[in-house]
C-alpha positions as a Python dict, from the first residue, in 0.01 Angstrom:
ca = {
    (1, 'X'): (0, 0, 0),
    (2, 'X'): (267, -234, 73),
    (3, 'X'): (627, -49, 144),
    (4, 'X'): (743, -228, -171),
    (5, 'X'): (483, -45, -370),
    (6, 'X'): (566, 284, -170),
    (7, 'X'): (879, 242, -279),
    (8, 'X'): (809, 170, -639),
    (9, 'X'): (565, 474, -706),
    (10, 'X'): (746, 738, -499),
    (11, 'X'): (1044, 650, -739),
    (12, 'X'): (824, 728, -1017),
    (13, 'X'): (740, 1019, -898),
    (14, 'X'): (366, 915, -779),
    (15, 'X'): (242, 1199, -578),
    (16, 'X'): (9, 974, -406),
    (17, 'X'): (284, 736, -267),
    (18, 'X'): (562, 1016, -223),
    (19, 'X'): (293, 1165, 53),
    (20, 'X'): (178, 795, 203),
    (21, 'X'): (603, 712, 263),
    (22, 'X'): (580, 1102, 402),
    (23, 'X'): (284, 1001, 604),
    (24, 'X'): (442, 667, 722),
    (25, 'X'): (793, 786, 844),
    (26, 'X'): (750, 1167, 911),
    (27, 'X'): (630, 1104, 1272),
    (28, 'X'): (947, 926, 1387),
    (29, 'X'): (1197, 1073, 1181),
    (30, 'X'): (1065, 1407, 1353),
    (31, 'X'): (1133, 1266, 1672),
    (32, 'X'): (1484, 1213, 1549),
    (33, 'X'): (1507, 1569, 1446),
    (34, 'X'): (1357, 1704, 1787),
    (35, 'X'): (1652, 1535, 1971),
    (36, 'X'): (1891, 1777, 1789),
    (37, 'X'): (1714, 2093, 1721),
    (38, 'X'): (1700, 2383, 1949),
    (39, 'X'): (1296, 2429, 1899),
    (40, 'X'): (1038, 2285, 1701),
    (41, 'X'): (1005, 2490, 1407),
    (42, 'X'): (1389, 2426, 1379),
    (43, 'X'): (1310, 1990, 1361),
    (44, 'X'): (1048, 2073, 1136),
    (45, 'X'): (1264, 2214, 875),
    (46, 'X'): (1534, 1998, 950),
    (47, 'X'): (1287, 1740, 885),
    (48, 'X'): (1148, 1869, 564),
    (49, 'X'): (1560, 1922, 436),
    (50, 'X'): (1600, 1544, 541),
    (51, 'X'): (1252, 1397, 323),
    (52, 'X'): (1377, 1618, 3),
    (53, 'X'): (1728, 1426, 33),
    (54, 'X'): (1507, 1096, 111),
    (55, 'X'): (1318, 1192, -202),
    (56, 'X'): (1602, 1285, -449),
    (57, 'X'): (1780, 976, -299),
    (58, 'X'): (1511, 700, -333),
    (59, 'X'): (1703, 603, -644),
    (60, 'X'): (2014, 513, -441),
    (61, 'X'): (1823, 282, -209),
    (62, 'X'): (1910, -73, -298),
    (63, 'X'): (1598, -288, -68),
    (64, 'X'): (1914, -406, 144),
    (65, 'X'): (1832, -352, 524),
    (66, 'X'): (1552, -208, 705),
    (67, 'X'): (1444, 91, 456),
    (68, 'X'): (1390, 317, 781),
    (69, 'X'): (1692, 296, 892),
    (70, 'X'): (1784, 404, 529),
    (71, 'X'): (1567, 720, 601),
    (72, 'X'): (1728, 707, 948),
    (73, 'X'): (2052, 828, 879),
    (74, 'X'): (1953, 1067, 605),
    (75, 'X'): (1779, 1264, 854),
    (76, 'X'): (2066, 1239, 1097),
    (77, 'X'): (2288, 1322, 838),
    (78, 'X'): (2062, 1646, 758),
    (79, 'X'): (2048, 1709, 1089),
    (80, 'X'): (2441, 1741, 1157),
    (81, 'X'): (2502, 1942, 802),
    (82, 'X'): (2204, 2179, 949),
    (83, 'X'): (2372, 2260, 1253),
    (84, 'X'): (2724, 2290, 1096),
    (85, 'X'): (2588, 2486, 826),
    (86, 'X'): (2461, 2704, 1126),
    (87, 'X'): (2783, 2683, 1278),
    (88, 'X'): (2537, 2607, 1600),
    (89, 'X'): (2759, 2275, 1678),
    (90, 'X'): (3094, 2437, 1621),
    (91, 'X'): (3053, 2707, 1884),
    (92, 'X'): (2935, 2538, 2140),
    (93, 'X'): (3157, 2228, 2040),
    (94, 'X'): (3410, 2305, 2351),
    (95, 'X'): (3262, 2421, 2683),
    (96, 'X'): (3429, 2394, 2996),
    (97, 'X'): (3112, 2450, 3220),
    (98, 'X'): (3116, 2057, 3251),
    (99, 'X'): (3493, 1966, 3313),
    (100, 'X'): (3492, 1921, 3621),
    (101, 'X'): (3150, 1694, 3668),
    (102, 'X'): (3139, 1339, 3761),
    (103, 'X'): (2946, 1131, 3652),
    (104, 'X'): (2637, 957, 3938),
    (105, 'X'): (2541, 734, 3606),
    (106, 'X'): (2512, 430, 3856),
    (107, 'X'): (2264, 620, 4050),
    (108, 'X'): (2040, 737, 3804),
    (109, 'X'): (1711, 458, 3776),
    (110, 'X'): (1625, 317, 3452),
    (111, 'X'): (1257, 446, 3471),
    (112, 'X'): (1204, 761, 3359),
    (113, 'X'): (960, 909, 3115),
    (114, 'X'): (1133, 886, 2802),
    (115, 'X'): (961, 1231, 2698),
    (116, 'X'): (1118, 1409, 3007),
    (117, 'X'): (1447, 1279, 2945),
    (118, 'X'): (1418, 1395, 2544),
    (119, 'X'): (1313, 1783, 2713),
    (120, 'X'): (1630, 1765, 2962),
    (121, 'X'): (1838, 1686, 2633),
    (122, 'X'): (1721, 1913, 2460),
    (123, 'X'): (1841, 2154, 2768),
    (124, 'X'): (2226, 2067, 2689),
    (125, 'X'): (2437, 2281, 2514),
    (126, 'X'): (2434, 2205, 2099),
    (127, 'X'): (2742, 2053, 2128),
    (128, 'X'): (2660, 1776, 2403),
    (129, 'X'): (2322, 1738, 2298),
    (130, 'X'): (2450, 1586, 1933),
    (131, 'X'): (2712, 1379, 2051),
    (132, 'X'): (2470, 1221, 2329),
    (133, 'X'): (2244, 1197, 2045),
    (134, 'X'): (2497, 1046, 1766),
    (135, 'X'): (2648, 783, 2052),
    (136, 'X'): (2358, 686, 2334),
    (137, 'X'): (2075, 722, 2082),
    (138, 'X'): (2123, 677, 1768),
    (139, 'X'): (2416, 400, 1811),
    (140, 'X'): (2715, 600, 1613),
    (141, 'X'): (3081, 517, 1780),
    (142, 'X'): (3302, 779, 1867),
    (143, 'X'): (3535, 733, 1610),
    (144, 'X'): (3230, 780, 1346),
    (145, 'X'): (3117, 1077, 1515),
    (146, 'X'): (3461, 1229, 1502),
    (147, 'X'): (3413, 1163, 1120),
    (148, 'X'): (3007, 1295, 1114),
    (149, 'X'): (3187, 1609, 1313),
    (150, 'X'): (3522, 1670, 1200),
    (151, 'X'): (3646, 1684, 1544),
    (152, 'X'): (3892, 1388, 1707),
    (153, 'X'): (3784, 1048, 1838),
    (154, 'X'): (3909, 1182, 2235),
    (155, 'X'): (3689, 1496, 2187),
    (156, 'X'): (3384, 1279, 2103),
    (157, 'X'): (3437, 1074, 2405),
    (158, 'X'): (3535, 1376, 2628),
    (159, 'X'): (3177, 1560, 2488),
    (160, 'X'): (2990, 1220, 2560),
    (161, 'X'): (3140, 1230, 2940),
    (162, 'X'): (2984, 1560, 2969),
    (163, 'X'): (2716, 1510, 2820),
    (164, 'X'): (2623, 1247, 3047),
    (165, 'X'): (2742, 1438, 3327),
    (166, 'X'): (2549, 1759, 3292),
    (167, 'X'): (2222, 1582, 3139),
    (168, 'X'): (2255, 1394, 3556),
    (169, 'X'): (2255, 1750, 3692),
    (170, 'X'): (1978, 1854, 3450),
    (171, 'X'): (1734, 1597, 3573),
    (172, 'X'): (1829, 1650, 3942),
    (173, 'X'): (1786, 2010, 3873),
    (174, 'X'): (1404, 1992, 3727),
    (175, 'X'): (1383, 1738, 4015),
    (176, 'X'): (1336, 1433, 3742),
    (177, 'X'): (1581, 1198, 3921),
    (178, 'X'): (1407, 1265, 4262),
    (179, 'X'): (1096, 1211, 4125),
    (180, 'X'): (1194, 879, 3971),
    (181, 'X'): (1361, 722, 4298),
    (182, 'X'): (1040, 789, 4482),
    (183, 'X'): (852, 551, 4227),
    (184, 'X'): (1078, 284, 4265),
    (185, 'X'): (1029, 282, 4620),
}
């Protein structure tokens, strides 16, 4: 089946396609939910929150841009309301274990497993881990986050300097950054 016809039978309610679009974007979108969640069982409901809204949604989608992308911020968007909901992101939002990090950014090399990088994230306190997330990731700018957040544009920026500055100690810590400079040598 085409995405077009995806499309056209999961609005129609067509079990078959509903579970082929399910099939099709679950694996990513999960990945997406991973990044934010605390633990696996958490992303997978997150993820299964985010495919009802896709599915009670479809209607809304009007075949303008790249349809995943569509599904994209749905599950982000399910993903923030989960953890506010949870009031996980609020009371973590301002932690002062980071303030007075720097940031060795220039040092870190760009080759490092991707996979190991998502585990150190997922390390970070709530707070820092979605505003990483929202910004490095998945492309948001601070002011939307603010928005996404309902905290200030500053506080976004401030959380994404920490973010990035604890995430550096992270990987030092589970020696990820050493282990990276020796394979670029």
């Amino acid at each position: 089946m085409t995405e077009e016809e995806l499309l056209d039978g999961s609005k129609k309610n067509n079990a078959a396609a509903q579970e082929l679009l399910y099939q099709n974007y679950s694996p990513k979108m999960l990945g997406v939910c991973y990044r934010f969640a605390k633990s696996k069982m958490d992303a997978e409901d997150m993820l299964q929150e985010g495919f009802i809204k896709v599915f009670s949604q479809l209607h809304q989608y009007q075949n303008s841009g790249s349809f995943e992308g569509w599904i994209r911020r749905i599950i982000v968007n399910t993903c923030i309301n989960v953890l506010k909901k949870n009031k996980r992101f609020s009371d973590c939002l301002d932690i002062s274990l980071a303030e007075n990090l720097h940031s060795l950014e220039k040092n870190i090399p760009s080759i490092i497993q991707s996979k190991q990088i998502v585990e150190c994230i997922r390390l970070l306190p709530i707070g820092y881990r979605t505003v990483l997330n929202l910004y490095a990731i998945e492309g948001y700018s601070h002011k939307e986050i603010g928005a996404l957040l309902d905290i200030q544009e500053s506080s976004s920026r401030s959380q994404y300097f920490r973010a990035k500055s604890m995430l550096e100690l992270v990987l030092i810590k589970n020696g990820i950054l050493e282990q990276s400079k020796k394979e670029l040598a």
